[in-house]
C-alpha positions in Angstrom: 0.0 0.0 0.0 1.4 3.6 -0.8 -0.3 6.6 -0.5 1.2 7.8 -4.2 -1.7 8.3 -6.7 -1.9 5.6 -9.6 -0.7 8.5 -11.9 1.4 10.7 -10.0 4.9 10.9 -11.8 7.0 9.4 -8.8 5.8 6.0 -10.7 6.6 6.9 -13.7 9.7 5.7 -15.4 12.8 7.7 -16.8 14.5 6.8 -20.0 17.8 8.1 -22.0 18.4 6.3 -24.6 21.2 6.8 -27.4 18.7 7.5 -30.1 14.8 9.1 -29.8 13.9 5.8 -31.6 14.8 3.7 -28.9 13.6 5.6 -26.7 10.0 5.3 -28.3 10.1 1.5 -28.6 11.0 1.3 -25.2 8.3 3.0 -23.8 5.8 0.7 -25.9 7.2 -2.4 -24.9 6.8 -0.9 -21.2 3.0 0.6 -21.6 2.2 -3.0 -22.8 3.5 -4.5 -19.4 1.2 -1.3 -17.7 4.7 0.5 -17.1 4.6 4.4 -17.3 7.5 5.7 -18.9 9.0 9.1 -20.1 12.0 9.5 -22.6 14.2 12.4 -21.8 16.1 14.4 -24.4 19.7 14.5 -22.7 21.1 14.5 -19.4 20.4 18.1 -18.1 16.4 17.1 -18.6 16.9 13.8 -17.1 18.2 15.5 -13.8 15.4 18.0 -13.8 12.6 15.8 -14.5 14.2 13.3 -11.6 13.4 16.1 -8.9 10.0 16.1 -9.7 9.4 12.9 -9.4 10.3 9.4 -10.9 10.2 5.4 -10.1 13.5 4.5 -12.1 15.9 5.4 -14.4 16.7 3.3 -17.5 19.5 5.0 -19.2 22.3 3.6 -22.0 25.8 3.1 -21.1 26.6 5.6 -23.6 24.9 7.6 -21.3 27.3 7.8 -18.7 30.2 9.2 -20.6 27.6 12.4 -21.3 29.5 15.4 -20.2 26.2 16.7 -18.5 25.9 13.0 -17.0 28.0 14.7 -13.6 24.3 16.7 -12.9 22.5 13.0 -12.8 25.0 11.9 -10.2 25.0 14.9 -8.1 20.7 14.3 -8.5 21.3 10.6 -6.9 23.4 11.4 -4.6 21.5 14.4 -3.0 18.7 12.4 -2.4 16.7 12.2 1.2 17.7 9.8 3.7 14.3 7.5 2.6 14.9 7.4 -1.0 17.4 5.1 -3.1 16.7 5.9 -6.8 16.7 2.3 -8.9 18.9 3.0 -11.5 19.2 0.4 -14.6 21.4 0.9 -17.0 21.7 -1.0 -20.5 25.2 -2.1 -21.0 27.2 -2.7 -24.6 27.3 -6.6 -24.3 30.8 -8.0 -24.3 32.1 -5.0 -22.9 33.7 -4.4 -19.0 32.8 -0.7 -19.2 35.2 1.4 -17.0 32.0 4.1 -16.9 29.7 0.6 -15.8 32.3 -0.1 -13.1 32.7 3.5 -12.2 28.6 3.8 -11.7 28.3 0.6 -10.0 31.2 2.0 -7.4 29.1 5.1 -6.9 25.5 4.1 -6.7 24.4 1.4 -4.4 21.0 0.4 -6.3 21.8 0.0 -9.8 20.7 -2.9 -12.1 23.2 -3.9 -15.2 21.5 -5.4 -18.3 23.3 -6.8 -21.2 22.2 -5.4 -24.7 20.5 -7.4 -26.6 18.3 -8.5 -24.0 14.9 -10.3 -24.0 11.9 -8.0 -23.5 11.0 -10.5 -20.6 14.2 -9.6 -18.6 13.6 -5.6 -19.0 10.1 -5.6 -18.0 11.3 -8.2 -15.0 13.9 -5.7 -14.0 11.6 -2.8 -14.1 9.2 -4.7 -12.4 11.4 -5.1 -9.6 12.6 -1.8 -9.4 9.3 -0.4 -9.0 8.5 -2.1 -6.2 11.5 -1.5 -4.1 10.4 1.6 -4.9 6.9 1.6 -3.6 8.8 0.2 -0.7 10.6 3.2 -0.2 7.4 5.4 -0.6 5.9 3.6 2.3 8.6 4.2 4.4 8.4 8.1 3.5 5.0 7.8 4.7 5.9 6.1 7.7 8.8 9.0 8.8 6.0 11.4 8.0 3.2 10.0 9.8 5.7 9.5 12.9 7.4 13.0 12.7 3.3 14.8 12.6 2.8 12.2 15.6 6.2 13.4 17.3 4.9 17.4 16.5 1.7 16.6 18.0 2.9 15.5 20.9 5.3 17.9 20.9 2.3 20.5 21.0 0.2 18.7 23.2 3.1 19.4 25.8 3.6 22.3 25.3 -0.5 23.5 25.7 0.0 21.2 29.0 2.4 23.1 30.6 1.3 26.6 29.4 -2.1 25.5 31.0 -0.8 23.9 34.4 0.4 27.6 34.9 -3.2 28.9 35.0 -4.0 26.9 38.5 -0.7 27.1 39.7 -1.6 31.1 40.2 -4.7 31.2 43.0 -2.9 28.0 44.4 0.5 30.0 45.5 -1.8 33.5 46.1 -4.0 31.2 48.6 -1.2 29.5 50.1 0.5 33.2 50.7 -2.6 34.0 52.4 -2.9 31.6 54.2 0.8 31.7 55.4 0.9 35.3 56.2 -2.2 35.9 58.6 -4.4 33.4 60.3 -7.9 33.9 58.1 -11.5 33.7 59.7 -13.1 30.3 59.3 -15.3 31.7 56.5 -12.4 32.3 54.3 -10.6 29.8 54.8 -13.0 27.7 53.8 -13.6 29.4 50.9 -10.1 29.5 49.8 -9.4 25.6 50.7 -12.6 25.0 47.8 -10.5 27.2 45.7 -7.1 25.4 45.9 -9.4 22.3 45.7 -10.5 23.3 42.3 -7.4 24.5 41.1 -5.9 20.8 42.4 -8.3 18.7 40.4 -8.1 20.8 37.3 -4.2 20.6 37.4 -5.1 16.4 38.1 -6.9 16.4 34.8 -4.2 18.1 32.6 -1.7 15.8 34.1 -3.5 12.4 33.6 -4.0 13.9 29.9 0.0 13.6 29.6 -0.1 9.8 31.5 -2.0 8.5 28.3 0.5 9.2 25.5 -1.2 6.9 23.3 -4.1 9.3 22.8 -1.4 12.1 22.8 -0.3 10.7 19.6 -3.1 10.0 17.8 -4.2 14.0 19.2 -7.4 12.6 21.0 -8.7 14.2 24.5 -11.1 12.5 26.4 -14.3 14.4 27.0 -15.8 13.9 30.3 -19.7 15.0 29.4 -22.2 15.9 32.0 -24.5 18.7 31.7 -22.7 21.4 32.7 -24.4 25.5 34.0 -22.1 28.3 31.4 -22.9 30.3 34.4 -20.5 28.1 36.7 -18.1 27.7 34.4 -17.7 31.3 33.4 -16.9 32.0 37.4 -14.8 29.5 37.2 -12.6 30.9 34.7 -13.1 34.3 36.0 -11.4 33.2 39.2 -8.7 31.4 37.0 -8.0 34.8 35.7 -8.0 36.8 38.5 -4.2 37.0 38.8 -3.7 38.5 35.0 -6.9 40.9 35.2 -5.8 42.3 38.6 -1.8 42.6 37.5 -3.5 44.5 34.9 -5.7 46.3 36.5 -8.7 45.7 34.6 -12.1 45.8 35.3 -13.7 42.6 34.5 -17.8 42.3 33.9 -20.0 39.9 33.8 -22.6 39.8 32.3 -24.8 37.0 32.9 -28.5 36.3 32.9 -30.7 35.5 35.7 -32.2 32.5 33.3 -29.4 29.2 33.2 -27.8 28.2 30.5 -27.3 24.4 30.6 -24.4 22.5 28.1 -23.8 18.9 27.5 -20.1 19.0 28.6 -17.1 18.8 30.1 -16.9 21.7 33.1 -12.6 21.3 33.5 -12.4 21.7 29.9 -14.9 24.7 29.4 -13.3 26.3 32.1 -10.0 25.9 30.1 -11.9 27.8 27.3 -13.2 30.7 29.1 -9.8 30.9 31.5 -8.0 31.2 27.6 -9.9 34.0 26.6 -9.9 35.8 29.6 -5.9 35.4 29.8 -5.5 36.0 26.3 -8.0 38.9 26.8 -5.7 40.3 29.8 -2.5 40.0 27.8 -3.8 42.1 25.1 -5.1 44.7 26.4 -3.7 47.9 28.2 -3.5 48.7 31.8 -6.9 49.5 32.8 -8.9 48.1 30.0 -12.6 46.8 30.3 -13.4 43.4 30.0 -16.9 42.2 29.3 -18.1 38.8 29.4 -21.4 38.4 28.1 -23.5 35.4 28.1 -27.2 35.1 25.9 -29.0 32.0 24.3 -31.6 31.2 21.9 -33.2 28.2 22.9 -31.1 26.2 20.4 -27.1 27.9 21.1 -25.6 29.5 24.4 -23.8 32.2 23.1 -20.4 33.4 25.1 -18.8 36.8 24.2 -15.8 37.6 25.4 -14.9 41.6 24.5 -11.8 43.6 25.9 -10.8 47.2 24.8 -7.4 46.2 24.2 -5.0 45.8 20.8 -7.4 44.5 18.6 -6.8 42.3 15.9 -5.8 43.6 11.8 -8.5 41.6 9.4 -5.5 39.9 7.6 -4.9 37.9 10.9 -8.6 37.1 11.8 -9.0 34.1 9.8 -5.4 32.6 11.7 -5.2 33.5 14.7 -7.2 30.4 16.0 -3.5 28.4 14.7 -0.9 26.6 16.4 2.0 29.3 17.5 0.5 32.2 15.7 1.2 35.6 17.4 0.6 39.0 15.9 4.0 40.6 15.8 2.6 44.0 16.1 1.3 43.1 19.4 3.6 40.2 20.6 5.2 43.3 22.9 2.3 43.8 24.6 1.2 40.3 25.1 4.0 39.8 28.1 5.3 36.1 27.0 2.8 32.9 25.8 3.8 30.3 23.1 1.0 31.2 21.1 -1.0 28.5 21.8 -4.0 28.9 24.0 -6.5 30.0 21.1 -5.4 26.8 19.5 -7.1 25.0 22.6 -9.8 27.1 22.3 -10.5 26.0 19.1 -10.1 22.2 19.6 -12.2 22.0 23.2 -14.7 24.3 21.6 -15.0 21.7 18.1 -14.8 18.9 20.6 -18.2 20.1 22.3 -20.1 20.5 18.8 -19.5 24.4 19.3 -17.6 26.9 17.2 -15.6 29.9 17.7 -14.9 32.6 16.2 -12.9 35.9 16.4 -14.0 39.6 15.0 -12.6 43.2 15.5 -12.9 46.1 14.3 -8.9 46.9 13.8 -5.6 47.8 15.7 -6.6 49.1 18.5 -9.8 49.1 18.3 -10.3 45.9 20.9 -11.7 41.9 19.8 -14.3 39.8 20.7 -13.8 36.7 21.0 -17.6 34.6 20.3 -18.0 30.8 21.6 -21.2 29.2 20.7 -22.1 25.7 22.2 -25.3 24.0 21.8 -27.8 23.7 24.7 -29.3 20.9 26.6 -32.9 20.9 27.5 -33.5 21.8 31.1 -34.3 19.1 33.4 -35.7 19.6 36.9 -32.9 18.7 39.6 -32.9 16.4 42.2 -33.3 17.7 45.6 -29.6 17.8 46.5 -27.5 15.6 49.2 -25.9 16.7 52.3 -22.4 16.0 50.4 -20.5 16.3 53.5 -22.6 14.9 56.2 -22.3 11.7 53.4 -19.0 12.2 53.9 -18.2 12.4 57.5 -20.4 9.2 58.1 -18.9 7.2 54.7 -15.8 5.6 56.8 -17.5 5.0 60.0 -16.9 1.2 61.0 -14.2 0.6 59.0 -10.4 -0.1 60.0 -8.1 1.3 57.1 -4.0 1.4 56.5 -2.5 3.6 54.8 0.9 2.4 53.7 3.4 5.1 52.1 6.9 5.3 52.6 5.5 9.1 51.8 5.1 10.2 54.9 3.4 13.8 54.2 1.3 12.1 52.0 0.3 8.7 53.8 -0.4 10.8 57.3 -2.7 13.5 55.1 -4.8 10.9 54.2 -5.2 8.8 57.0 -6.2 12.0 58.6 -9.1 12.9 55.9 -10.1 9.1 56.2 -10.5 9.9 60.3 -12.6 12.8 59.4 -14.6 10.7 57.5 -15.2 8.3 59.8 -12.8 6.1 60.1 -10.4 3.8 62.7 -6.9 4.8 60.8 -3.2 3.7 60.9 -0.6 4.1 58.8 2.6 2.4 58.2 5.5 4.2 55.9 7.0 0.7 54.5 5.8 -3.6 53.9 7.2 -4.1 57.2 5.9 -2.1 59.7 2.6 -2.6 57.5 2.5 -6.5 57.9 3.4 -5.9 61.8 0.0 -3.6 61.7 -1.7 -5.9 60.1 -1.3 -8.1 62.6 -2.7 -6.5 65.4 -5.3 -5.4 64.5 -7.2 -6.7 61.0 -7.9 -3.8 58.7 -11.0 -3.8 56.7 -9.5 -2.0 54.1 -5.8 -0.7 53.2 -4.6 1.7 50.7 -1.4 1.0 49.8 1.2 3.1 47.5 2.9 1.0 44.7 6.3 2.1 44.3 7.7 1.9 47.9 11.7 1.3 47.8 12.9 -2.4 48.5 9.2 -3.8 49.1 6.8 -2.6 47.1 3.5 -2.2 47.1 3.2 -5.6 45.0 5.0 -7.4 47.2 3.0 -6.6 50.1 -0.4 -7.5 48.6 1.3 -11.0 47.4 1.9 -11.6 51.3 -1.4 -10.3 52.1 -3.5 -12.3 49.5 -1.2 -15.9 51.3 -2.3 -14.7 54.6 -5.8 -16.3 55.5 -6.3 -14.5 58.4 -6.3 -11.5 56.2 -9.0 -12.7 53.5 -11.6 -10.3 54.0 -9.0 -6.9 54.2 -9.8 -4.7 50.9 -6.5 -3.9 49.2 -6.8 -0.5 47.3 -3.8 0.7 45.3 -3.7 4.3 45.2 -0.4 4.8 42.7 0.3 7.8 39.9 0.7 4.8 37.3 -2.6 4.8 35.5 -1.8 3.2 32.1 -3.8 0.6 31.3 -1.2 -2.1 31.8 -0.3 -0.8 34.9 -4.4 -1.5 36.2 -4.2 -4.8 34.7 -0.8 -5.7 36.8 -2.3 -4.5 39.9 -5.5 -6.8 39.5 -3.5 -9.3 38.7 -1.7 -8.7 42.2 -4.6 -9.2 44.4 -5.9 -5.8 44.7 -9.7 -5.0 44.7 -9.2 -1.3 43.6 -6.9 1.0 41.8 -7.3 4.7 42.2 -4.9 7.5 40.9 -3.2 10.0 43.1 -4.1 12.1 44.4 -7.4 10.5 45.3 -10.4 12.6 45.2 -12.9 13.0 48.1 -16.0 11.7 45.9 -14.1 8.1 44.8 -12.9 7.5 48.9 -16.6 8.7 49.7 -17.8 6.0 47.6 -15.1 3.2 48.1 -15.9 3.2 52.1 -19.6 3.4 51.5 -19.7 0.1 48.9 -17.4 -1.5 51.1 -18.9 -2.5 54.2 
């Protein structure tokens, strides 16, 4: 299989013959076999017509000793690092050519055939020719297809760690905060929900780089779920609080009392908004006005994001929506970016049936930036559940280990699985969890994988032989999340496998299925 079309002239073949009329015969005994071929008038239009394009080369000896024949050689031997040019070449019979020997010293893939030869043996040898070089096609097709897969990932990367920067912001403003003075209860709360958000949105980005085989092929995963554009515009508003206040803008938002409900993905969407917002910020001078405006239809939710800022010249409207493209005008003003985050835009935005689109009136006349999404019909919603008095009650009568030779991180969540409810303990290492283990029977353990010397295998081999132990739930909570890695830990005796960090709602309803 090649991707070449049937009469594209990289399967055609070349000829130089001594005289036109051999040429012609040549290319009729060919077209009988269903062989292309092309006769070329001397040397100089052989080398030309071999750049654009050409199977093999069937050429005379005589042909060698051509004084232009030096711009042939210097064709064949500047070719890419996929291609080997068949080269046959129809030798004097009886003769030990010093210009054969000389060609067969310099070119690794040529064919000699002793004139006169039986039209059987040519078309063979052409035959042959051809397909080592359909061969080689395939591989150019091959290094293609793996240097666009290399490039996406390349890309994806880099949109991954230009995005991990976004929660990274109100993570290290809340910490300061919370560092620097002791807050009232009230907001500290509010700004542990915060870093909470920010946490499992940076979660999702990174288990988006754990699956590099959809990284290659440029797939996201969607998680759908109706989703409120009211709550996600907030959302990103808060994401963009950092930029809009370094910038001193004023930020409004305009949003109807009626909700606007969307089939999907509420990390992702805020990842839209948060773009435009930055990208909004970037562009637009100290003390600009930023308007977010949201409207529907019945059909569409309509987003507008507007800023008085740079603005965009009409010649780059219809781009700027592409991988690395920055308007050099206002790349100044823009204070650093790769370029990239209206590419993401674009791609979440397609992802969720939507569009998006860009329109200003000129330089420095501001942009608005329009993202339409189509909307689900409203449902009536169920009465809502105390989430954290589920919580708080989920791990009450159970006896868990924690095992982590992570200490910080195997004491944090024995403590969250105490306020939930539960008997903890917590062992840093196979040992002092099998000594545990012993006195007192846990109903479930979490265990880390990748401890030093034991691991976490290891441990839930010995556990699994123990009989005493035959009704303790073994959980492996582990950053590994490919799925050979799941299928491993199955295989090891576990019951569960969660990713770290583990989020509240999966260890609300581990402890409550297993009682």
């Amino acid at each position: 299989m090649t991707d070449v079309p049937a009469r594209s002239p990289e399967l055609r073949v070349l000829l130089r013959m001594v005289t036109a009329k051999d040429g012609e015969m040549t290319i009729r005994l060919l077209a009988r076999a269903g062989i292309v071929a092309e006769t070329c008038a001397d040397a100089a239009e052989l080398a030309k017509e071999m750049a654009v394009g050409a199977a093999a080369v069937l050429i005379a000896e005589e042909i060698l000793a051509d004084q232009g024949f030096g711009r042939v050689m210097l064709a064949l031997r500047s070719q890419p690092a996929w291609s080997d040019l068949p080269v046959i070449v129809l030798a004097r019979s009886g003769v030990d050519s010093v210009a054969v020997t000389e060609a067969l010293e310099q070119l690794a893939n040529l064919t000699v055939l002793e004139r006169p030869m039986r039209v059987a043996s040519l078309v063979s040898s052409v035959r042959t020719a051809l397909a080592a070089r359909r061969r080689q096609y395939q591989l150019r097709t091959t290094l293609e297809g793996l240097r666009e897969a290399d490039q996406r990932k390349t890309e994806f990367l880099a949109t991954l760690a230009h995005e991990l920067r976004n929660p990274l912001a109100p993570l290290r403003t809340s910490l300061s905060i919370l560092t620097e003075k002791q807050p009232d209860e009230a907001t500290a709360q509010r700004l542990y929900a915060m870093m909470d958000r920010q946490v499992t949105h940076m979660v999702r980005l990174i288990d988006d780089l754990m699956e590099v085989s959809r990284i290659t092929r440029g797939k996201i995963e969607l998680r759908l779920a109706p989703v409120s554009l009211h709550r996600v515009v907030r959302d990103a508003a808060e994401l963009s609080k950092p930029l809009l206040m370094a910038g001193h803008h004023e930020l409004v938002l305009d949003l109807p009392p009626v909700p606007s409900t969307v089939q999907g993905d509420g990390v992702r969407l805020t990842q839209v908004f948060a773009n435009l917002l930055n990208n909004a910020a970037k562009f637009t001078p100290p003390q600009g006005r930023i308007v977010v405006s949201l409207r529907s239809d019945g059909h569409a939710a309509r987003v507008q994001v507007s800023d008085s800022g740079v603005g965009i010249p009409p010649a780059m409207l219809g781009s700027v929506f592409d991988m690395f493209v920055q308007i050099s005008d206002t790349s100044r003003v823009a204070q650093g970016g790769l370029g990239i985050g209206l590419t993401l835009v674009r791609s979440l935005v397609e992802l969720h049936g939507g569009r998006v689109m860009a329109s200003s009136p000129g330089v420095n006349e501001g942009t608005t930036m329009t993202v339409e999404l189509p909307l689900v019909p409203e449902t009536v919603e169920q009465a809502t559940v105390d989430t954290l008095a589920t919580q708080r009650r989920a791990g009450q009568g159970h006896r868990v280990l924690v095992v982590d030779d992570n200490r910080d991180a195997a004491d944090s969540l024995a403590e969250l699985l105490g306020l939930m409810g539960a008997s903890t303990a917590v062992a840093y290492g196979v040992e002092e969890a099998l000594a545990a283990m012993a006195v007192c029977t846990p109903t479930l353990a979490f265990i880390d994988i990748g401890m030093p010397v034991r691991d976490g295998y290891e441990l839930a081999g010995l556990v699994r032989a123990d009989s005493a132990l035959a009704d303790t739930v073994l959980v492996a909570l582990t950053g590994w999340g490919q799925a050979t890695d799941r299928e491993r830990i199955m295989a090891a005796g576990f019951d569960h496998h969660l990713i770290k960090p583990a989020d509240l709602e999966q260890l609300t309803e581990l402890l409550a299925t297993r009682r």
